[in-house]
N, C-alpha and C positions, 0 to 999 in steps of 0.2 A: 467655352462650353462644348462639352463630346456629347451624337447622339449614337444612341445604340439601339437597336432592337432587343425586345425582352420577350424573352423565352422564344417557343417555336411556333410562326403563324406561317398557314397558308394563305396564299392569294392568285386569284382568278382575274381575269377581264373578262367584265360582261357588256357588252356595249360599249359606251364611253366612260363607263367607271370601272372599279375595280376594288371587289370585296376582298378583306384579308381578314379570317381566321382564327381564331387560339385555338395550337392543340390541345393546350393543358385546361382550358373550362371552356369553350367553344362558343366564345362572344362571338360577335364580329360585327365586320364594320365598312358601309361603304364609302370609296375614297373618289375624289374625279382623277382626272386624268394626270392633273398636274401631282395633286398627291401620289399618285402610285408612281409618279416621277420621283417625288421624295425618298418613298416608303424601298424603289428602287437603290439608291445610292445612299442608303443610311444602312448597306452592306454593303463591305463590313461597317463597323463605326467611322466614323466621320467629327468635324468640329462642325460644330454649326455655321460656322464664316466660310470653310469651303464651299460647304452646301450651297449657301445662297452666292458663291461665286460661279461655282456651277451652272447653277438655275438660272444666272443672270447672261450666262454666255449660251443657253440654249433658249431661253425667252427673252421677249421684249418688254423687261420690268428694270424699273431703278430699283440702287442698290437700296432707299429707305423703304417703297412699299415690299421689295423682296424680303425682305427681313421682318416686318412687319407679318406679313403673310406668312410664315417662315413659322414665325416664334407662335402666330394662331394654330395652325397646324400640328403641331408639336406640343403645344398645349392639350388639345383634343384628344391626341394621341395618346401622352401621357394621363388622360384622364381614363384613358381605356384599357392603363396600363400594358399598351401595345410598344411603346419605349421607356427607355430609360433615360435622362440627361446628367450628366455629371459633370465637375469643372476637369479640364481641359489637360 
């Protein structure tokens, strides 16, 4: 599975989180810190399994709740229509 960002958002750090944007209808949406870790390296697109290869060599998380965590994330996202997933 590939993720991608959909369409054009901006994103700020405000504190310890981090709002991101739609320019095209100006939802948005705040993220903590680990998400804008996401929201960082899912540009360009990505597979989902890098990702939490990734995440898992910069945090201290196993690879089942990383992915777990992962796939919630990305779910949310994709409900905000802030990505896209596709097969791979």
């Amino acid at each position: 599975m590939q993720v991608k960002r959909n369409g054009e958002w901006l994103s700020a750090m405000i504190g310890e989180e981090c709002a991101i944007m739609s320019v095209e209808n100006g939802s948005y949406v705040a993220i903590s810190r680990v998400g804008a870790r996401i929201w960082e390296l899912i540009e360009p697109p990505i597979a989902v399994s890098d990702l939490c290869a990734k995440l898992q060599d910069e945090f201290d998380v196993t690879a089942e709740v990383c992915r777990a965590e992962v796939d919630a994330f990305l779910g949310e996202m994709q409900a905000c229509h802030a990505i896209v997933l596709s097969p791979a």
